[in-house]
C-alpha positions in Angstrom: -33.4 24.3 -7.4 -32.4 21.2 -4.8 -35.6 18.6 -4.5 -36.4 17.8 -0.8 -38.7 15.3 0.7 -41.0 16.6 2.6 -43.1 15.4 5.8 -46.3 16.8 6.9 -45.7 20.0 9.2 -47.9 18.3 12.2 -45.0 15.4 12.1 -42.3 17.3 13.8 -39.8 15.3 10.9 -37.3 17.0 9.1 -36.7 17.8 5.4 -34.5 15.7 3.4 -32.5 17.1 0.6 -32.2 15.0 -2.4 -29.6 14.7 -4.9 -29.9 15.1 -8.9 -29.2 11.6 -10.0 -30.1 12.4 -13.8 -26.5 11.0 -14.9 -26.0 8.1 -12.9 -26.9 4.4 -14.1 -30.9 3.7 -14.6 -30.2 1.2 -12.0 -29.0 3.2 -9.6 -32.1 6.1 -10.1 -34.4 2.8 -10.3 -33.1 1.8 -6.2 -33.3 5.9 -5.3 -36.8 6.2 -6.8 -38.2 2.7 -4.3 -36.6 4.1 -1.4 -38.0 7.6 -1.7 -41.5 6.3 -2.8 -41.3 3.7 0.6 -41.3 6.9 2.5 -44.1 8.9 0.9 -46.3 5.7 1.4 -45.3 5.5 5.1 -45.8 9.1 5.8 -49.2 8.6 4.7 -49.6 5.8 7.5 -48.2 7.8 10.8 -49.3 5.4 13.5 -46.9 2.9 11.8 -43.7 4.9 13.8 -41.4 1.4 13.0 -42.2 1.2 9.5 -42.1 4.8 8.6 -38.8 4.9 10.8 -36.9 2.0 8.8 -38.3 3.8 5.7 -36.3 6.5 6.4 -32.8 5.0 7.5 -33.2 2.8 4.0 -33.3 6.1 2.4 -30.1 7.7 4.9 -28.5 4.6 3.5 -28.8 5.4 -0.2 -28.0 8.7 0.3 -25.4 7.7 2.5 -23.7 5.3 -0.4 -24.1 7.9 -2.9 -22.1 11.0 -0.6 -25.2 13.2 -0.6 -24.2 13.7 3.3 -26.9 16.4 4.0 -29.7 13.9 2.7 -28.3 11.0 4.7 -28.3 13.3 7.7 -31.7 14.4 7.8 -32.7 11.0 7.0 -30.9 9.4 9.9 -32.0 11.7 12.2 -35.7 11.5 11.0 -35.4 7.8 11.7 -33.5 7.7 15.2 -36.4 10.4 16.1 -38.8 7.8 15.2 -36.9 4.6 16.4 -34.3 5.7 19.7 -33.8 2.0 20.3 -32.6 1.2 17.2 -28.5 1.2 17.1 -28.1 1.8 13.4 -29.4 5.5 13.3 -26.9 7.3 15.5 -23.9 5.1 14.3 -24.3 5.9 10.8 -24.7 10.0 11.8 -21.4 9.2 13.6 -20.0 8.3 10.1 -21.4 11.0 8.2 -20.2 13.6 10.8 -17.1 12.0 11.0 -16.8 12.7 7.1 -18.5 16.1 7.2 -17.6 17.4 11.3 -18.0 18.7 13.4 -15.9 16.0 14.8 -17.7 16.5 18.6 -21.0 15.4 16.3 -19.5 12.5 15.5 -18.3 11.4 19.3 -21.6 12.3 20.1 -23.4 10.0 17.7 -21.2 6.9 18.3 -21.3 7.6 22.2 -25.1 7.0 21.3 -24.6 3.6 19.5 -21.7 2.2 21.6 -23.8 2.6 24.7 -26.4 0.7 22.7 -24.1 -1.9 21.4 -20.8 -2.3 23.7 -19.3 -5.4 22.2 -19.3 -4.0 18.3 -15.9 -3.7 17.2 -16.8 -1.7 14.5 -18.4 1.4 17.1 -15.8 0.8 19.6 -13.4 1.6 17.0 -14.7 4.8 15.5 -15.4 6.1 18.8 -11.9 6.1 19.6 -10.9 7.2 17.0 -13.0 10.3 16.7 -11.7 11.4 20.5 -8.4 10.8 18.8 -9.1 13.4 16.0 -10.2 15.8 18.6 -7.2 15.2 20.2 -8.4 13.6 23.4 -6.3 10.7 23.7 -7.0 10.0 27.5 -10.8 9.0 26.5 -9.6 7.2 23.5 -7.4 4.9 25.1 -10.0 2.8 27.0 -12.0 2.3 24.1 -9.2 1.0 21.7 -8.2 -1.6 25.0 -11.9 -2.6 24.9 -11.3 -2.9 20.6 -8.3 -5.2 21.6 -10.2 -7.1 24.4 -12.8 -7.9 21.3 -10.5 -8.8 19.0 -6.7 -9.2 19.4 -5.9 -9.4 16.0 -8.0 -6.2 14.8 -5.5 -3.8 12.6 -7.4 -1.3 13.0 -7.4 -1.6 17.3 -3.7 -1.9 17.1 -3.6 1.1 15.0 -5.8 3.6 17.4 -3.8 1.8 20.4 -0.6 2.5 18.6 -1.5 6.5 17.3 -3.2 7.1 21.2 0.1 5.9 22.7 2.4 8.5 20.4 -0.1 11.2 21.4 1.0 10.3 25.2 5.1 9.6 24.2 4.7 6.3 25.3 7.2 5.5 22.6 7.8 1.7 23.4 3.7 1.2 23.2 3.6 2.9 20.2 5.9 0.8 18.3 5.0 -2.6 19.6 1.3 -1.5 18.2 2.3 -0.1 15.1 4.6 -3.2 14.4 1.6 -5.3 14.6 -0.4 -3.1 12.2 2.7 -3.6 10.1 2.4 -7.7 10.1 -1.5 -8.0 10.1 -2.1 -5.5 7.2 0.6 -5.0 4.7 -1.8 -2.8 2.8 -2.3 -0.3 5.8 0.1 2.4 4.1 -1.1 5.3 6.7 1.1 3.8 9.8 4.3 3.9 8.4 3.9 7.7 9.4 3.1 7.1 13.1 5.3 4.5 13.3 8.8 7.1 12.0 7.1 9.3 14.5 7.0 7.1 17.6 11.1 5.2 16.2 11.9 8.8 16.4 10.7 9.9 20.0 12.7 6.4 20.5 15.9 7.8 19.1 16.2 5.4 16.2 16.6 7.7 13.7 17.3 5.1 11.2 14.2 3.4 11.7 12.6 6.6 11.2 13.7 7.6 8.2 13.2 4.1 6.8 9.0 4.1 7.8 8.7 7.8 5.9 10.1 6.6 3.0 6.9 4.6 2.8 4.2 6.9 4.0 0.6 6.5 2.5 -2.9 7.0 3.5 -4.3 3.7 3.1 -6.0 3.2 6.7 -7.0 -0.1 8.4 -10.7 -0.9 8.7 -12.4 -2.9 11.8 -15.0 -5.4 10.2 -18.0 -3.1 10.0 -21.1 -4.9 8.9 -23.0 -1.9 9.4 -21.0 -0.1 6.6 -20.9 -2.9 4.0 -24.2 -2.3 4.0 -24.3 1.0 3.2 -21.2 0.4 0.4 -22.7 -2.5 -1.0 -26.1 -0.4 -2.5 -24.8 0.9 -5.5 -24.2 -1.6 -8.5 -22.6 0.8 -10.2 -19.4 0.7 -12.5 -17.6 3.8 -9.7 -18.7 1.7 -6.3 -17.2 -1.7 -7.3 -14.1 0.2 -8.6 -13.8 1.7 -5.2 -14.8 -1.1 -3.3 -12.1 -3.8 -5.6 -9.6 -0.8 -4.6 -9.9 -1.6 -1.1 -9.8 -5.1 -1.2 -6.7 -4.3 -3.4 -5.0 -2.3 -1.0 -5.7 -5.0 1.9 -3.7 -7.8 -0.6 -7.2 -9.8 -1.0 -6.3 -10.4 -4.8 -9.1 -12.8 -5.5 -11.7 -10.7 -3.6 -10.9 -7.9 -5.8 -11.2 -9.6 -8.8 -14.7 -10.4 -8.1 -15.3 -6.8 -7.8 -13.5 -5.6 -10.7 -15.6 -8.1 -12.7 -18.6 -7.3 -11.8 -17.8 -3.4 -12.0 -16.6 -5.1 -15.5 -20.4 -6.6 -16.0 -22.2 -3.2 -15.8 -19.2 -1.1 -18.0 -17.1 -3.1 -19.9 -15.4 -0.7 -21.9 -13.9 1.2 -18.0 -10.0 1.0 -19.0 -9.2 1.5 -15.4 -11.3 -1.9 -13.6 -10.1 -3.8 -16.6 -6.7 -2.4 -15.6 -7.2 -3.2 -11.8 -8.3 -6.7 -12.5 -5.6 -7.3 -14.5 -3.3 -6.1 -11.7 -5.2 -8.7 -9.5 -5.4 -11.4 -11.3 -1.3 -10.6 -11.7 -1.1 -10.9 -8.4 -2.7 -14.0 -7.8 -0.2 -15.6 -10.0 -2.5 -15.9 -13.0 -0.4 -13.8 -15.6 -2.0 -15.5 -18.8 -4.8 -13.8 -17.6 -3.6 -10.7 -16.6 -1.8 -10.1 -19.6 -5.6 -10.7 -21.8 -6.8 -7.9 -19.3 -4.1 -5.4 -20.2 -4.0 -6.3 -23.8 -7.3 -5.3 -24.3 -6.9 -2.2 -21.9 -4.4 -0.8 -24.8 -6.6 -2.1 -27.6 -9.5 0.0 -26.6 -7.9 2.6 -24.5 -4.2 2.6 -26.2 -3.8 6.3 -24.6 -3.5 4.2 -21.0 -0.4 4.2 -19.8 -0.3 2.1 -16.7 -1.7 -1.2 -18.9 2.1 -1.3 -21.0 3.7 -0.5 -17.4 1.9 -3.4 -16.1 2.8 -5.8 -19.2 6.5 -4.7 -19.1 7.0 -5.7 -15.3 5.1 -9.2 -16.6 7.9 -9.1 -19.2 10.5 -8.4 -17.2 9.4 -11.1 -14.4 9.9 -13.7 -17.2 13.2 -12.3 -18.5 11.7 -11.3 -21.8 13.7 -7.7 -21.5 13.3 -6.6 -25.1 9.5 -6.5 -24.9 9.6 -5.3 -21.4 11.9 -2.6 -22.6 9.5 -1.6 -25.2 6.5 -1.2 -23.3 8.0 0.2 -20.2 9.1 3.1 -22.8 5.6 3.4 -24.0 4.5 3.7 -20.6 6.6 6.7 -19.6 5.5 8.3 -23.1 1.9 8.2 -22.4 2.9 9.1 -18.9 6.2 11.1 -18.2 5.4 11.8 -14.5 5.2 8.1 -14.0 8.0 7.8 -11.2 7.7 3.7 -11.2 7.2 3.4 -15.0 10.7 5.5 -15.1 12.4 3.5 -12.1 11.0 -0.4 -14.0 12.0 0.9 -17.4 15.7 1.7 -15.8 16.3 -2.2 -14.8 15.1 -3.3 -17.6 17.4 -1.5 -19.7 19.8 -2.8 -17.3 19.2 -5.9 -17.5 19.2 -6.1 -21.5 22.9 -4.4 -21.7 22.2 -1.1 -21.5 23.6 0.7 -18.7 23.5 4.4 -20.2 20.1 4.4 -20.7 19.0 2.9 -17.9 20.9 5.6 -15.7 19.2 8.4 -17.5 15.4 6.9 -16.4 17.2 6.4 -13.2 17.9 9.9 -12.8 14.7 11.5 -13.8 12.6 9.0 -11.6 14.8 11.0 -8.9 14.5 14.7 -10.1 10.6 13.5 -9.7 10.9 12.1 -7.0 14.5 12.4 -5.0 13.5 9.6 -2.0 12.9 6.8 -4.2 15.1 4.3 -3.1 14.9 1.9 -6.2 15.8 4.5 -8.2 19.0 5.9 -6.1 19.7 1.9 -6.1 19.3 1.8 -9.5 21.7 4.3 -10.6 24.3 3.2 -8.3 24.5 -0.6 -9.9 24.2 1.4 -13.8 27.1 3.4 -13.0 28.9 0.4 -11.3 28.4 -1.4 -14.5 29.8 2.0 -17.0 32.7 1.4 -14.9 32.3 4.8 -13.0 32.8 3.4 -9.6 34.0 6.3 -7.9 30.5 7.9 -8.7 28.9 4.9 -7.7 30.6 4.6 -4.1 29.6 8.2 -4.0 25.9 7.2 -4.7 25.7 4.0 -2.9 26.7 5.8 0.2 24.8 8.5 -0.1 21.8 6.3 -0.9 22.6 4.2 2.6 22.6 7.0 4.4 18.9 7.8 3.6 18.1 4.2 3.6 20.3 2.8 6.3 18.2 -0.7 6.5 17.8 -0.8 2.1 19.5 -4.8 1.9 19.9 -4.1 -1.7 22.0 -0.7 -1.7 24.4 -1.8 1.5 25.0 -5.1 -0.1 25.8 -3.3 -3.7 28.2 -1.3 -1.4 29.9 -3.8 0.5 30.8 -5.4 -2.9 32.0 -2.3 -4.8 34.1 -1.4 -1.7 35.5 -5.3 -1.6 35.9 -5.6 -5.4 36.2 -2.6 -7.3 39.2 -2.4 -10.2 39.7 1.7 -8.8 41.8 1.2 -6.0 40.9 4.8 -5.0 37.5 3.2 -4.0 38.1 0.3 -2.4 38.0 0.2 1.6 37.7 -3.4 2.5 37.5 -2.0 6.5 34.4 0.0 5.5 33.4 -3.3 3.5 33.6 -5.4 6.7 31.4 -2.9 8.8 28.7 -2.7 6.1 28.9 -7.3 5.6 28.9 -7.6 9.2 25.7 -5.3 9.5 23.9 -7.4 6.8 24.8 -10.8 8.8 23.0 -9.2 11.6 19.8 -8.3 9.9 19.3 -10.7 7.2 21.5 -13.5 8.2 23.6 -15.8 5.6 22.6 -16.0 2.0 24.0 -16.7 -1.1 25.1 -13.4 -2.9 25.9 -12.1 1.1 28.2 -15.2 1.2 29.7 -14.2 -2.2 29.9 -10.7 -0.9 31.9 -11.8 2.4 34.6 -13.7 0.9 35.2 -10.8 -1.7 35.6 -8.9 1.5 38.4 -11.5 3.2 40.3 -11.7 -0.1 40.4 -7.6 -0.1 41.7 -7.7 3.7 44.1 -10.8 2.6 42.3 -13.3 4.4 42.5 -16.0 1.6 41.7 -19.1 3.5 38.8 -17.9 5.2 37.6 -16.5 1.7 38.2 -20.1 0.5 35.9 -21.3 3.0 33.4 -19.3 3.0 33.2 -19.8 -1.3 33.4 -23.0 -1.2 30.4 -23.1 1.1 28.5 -20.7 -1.5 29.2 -23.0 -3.9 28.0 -26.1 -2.0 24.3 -23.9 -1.2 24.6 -23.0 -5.0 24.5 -26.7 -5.7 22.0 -27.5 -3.3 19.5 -25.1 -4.9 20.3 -26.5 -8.3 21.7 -23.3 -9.5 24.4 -24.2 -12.0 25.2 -20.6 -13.4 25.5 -19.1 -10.3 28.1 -22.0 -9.4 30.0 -21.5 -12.3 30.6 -17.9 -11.9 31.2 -18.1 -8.1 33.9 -21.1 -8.5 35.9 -18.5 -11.2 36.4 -16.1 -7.7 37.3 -19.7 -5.9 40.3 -20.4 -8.0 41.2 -16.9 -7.3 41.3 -16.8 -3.9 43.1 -20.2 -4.0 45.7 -18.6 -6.1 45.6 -15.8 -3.0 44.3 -13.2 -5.2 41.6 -10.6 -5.2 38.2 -10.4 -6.8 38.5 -7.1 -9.2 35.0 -7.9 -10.5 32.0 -6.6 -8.0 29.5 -7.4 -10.6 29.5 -9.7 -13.6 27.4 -8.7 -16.2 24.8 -11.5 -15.7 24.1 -9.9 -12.1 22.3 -7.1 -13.8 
């Protein structure tokens, strides 16, 4: 049977349900058991309407932190009954109805505490956002233009200013606001959705299909003092996983170290904050470190399949690809669904000379998951290297299609249809279209300088091929790359000698 905290009947205060906290940390029941006993001893004092009123919203807060929404509402709304005046009440029922609904609850609540604090970002925000979940976009819109008039540079404005704007087909609004979600939070996974949506009520389909490629549901934030509160109550192992996640998923590496670590103080066996710290400290560049953390994820937890993932991609980024290989494969053991443990474990193999294989991980990462473009990349360059090239045309250009803006998969294209030894496959026209494309959107670099003059030679355009190697050469020298020199000057002599590249890829590209 639930425990409740009760008020005396004559108060007019209602009862609060309270959560069974047996299993949690000591700590945590030890912070419950204060804030419960602060409201018996200030129900015993009635006259003291302040005290017994900011005894309550402590408790809301808990209760609030620890999801036990029907506690935190009666709590709230014992305190705002006690305290109107006091902002923090009906904007933290806003939040609880706006996890629980009724959603018109939740406008209600935050109407409440905007009209007691207009210039809080944080309300402002919400507010909109709830009309915007109700699907009232007309009384959104001038709350997410006040957001903006606060702070320009707010994600989380841009993104209510950008989703209110699709909801009214003001496609060219949409998009500017989305595009700045884009560059201010690189994290914020949940616009690319919106953002397809309002490319496509623009017509550019390409765009589109690009943006839902990388759909998630990682929202941007406003800065919400009022809710770090609230999430910074538990000192528990769960809250400062959850908390390092979100300072994770914003890119603030060294932020959600410190979270991880001290998730780390109060359970330092948890596989999966040793795991995330690691990933952090990876992150911030620190890969001695990293590589301690995942080392002893596997020691104690050696069933964990993410911690030889994350040690192969260290591997890998220091060309180590025999130990990379190995625990990329013990990743995908552990974990067979692992679609980027599959896709990682592919280049690898790759890259240490093994083309075969690596097409096979390739493949299954697509049955898994058929819109990974890495993967459909991937399999393109393996079969390009088992000298299949008429399968990998076939690949590549089915892969553009999907992924019409992918750099990687056009240039792999361009070069296969330049240089390819099948002359069933090559199309130096179609090469041209796809090079000229590139020089648009990425402008000049190296390997798309190699890739044009490959492309002149094909059409028999030696001397401009010449010309353009020679300057590929000169960058290659400027950047103190002596390898890649070597093997670009072998295609110089050829095109001096007026003959074709027949090589798209040399084997120290993969």
């Amino acid at each position: 049977m639930a425990r409740t905290l009760d008020a005396p009947p004559d108060q007019g205060l209602r009862r609060v349900p309270l959560p069974d906290l047996s299993s949690t940390d000591a700590a945590v029941r030890a912070r419950f058991d204060a804030r419960r006993t602060h409201v018996e001893v200030a129900l015993r004092q009635p006259a003291a309407k302040s005290a017994l009123s900011q005894a309550y919203g402590e408790l809301g807060q808990f209760l609030h932190a620890t999801t036990a929404f029907d506690g935190a509402e009666a709590s709230y709304r014992n305190a705002h009954q006690l305290n109107a005046d006091d902002p923090r009440w009906p904007y933290y029922l806003g939040h609880v109805f706006r996890i629980t609904g009724p959603l018109s609850d939740a406008v209600l609540w935050f109407e409440r505490a905007h009209q007691r604090m207009p210039d809080d970002l944080a309300a402002t925000v919400w507010l909109g956002d709830s009309y915007l979940a109700m699907g009232r976009p007309e009384a959104a819109d001038p709350l997410f233009e006040r957001a903006l008039a606060l702070s320009a540079g707010s994600a989380a404005a841009h993104f209510g200013a950008g989703r209110t704007a699709l909801a009214k087909r003001d496609y060219a609004s949409a998009v500017r606001h989305l595009e700045r979600v884009r560059a201010l939070s690189a994290g914020a996974t949940a616009v690319h959705y919106p953002l397809a949506m309002a490319y496509r009520g623009r017509g550019d389909l390409a765009r589109a299909e690009a943006e839902l490629a990388l759909k998630g549901d990682v929202e941007p934030r406003p800065v919400d003092p009022l809710m770090q509160t609230v999430d910074a109550l538990l000192e528990s192992a769960e809250a400062y996983n959850v908390r390092g996640g979100v300072e994770l998923a914003a890119g603030r590496w060294a932020a959600a170290a410190e979270q991880f670590r001290r998730g780390l103080d109060v359970r330092p066996t948890d596989p999966s904050l040793r795991h995330r710290l690691g990933t952090a400290l990876a992150q911030m560049g620190d890969h001695a470190g990293a590589t301690v953390a995942f080392e002893q994820v596997i020691r104690t937890h050696p069933e964990f399949g993410r911690a030889y993932f994350s040690l192969g991609v260290i591997a890998a980024d220091h060309q180590e690809y025999g130990p990379a290989v190995d625990y990329l494969r013990a990743a995908v053991t552990h974990e067979p669904g692992y679609v980027q443990g599959r896709v990682q474990l592919g280049w690898a193999l790759a890259r240490s000379g093994k083309p075969g294989e690596s097409l096979a991980h390739f493949e299954q990462a697509l049955a898994l998951e058929p819109t990974q473009a890495d993967a459909a990349f991937g399999a393109g360059l393996a079969l390009v290297r088992l000298g299949r090239y008429a399968e990998a045309r076939d690949r590549l250009v089915s892969a553009s299609a999907f992924y019409p803006d992918h750099p990687g998969i056009n240039h792999a294209l361009a070069r296969l249809l330049a240089a390819a030894p099948d002359a069933s496959v090559r199309d130096g026209r179609r090469a041209k279209v796809l090079v000229d494309r590139l020089l648009t959107s990425q402008g000049q670099t190296l390997d798309l300088g190699e890739a044009t003059a490959m492309m002149l030679a094909e059409l028999g355009q030696f001397e401009q091929a010449v010309a353009v190697q020679r300057s590929v050469i000169e960058g290659a020298a400027r950047l103190n790359l002596p390898s890649v020199a070597a093997r670009l000057t072998a295609n110089l002599a050829r095109y001096e000698r007026r003959e074709p590249c027949r090589v798209p890829f040399t084997a120290d590209e993969f």
